[in-house]
C-alpha positions as CSV (number, residue, x, y, z in Angstrom):
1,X,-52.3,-5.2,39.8
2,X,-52.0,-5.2,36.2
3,X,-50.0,-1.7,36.3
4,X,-47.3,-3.2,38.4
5,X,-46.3,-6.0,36.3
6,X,-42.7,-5.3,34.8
7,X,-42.8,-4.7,31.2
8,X,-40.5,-6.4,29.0
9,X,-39.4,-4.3,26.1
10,X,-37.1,-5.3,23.2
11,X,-35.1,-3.0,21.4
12,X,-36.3,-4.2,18.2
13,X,-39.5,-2.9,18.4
14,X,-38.8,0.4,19.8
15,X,-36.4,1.3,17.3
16,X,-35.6,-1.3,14.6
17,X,-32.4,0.6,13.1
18,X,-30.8,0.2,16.4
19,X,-29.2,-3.2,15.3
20,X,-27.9,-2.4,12.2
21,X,-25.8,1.1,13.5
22,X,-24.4,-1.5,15.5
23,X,-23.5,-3.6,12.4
24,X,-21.7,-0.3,10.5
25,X,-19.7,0.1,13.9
26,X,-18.4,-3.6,13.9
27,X,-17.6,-3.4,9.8
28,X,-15.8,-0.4,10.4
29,X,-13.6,-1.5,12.8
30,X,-13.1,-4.8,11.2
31,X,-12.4,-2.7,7.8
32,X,-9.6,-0.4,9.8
33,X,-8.2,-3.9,11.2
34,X,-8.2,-5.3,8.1
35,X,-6.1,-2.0,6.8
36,X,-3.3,-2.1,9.5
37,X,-3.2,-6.1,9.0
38,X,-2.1,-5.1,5.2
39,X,-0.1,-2.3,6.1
40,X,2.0,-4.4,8.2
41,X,2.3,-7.9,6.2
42,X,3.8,-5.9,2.9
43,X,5.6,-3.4,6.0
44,X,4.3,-0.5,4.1
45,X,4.6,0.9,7.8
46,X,7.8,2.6,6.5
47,X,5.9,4.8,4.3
48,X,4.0,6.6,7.2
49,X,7.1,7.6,8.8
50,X,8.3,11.0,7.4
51,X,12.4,10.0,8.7
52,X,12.8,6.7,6.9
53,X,13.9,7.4,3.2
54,X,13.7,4.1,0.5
55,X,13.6,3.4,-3.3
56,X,11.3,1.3,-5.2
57,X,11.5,-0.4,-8.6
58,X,8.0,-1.4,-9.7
59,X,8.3,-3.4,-13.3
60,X,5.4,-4.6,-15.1
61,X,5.9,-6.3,-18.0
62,X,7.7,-3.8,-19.8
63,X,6.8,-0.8,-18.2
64,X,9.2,0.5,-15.3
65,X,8.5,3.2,-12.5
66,X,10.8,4.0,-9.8
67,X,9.6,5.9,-6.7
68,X,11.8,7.4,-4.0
69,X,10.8,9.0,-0.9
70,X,12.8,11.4,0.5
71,X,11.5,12.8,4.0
72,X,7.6,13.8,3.5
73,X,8.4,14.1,-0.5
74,X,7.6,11.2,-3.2
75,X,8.3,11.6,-6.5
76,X,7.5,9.1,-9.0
77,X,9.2,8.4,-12.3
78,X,7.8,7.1,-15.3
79,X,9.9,6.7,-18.6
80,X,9.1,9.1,-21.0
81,X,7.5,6.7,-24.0
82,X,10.4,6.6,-26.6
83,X,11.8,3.4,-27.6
84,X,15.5,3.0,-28.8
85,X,14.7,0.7,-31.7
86,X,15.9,2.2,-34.9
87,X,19.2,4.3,-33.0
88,X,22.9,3.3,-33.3
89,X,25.2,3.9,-30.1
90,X,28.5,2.3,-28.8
91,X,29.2,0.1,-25.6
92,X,30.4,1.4,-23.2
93,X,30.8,-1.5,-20.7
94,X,29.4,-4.5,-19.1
95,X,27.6,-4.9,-16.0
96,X,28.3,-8.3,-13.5
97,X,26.0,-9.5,-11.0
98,X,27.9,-11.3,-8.2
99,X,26.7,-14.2,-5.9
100,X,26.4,-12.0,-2.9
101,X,23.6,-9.5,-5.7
102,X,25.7,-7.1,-5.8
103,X,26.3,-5.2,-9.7
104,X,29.6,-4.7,-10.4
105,X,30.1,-1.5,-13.7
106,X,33.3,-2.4,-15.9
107,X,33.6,0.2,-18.1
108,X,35.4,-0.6,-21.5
């Protein structure tokens, strides 16, 4: 009679990495949750789609980028390095910002 007894078998001891590919699955999808969470709460969702076209001024103390995406295509810009201490030039007008944020260009 003791053949027919029902075995209780655990996982665990037939194979003990069994619980921890389990673990890697349920980080992984947290981590690809986590992603699309960020993607959408700075809506960085426009930069997957290949028909939206936008420009972006990134300043950092006093370094200044500007990226522009145009279809599939982003370029970024970076200023060259040169300063303009020590030249002499003329002014040429005055820029206005209005309530509404608009900039307004008077030349002189």
């Amino acid at each position: 009679m003791r053949f027919m007894k029902k075995r209780r078998r655990s996982f665990s001891a037939e194979d003990p990495l069994l619980g921890v590919a389990n673990l890697f699955d349920l980080a992984l999808v947290m981590v690809i949750g986590f992603m699309l969470s960020l993607l959408s709460a700075f809506h960085l969702t426009d930069a997957l789609n290949p028909k939206t076209e936008f420009t972006i001024v990134k300043k950092q103390g006093k370094r200044v980028e500007i990226v522009v995406k145009k279809g599939r295509e982003i370029k970024v810009y970076k200023p060259a390095g040169g300063t303009a201490e020590g030249l002499e030039g003329v002014k040429i007008g005055t820029a206005y910002r209005l309530k509404d944020g608009r900039i307004i260009y008077v030349p002189e």
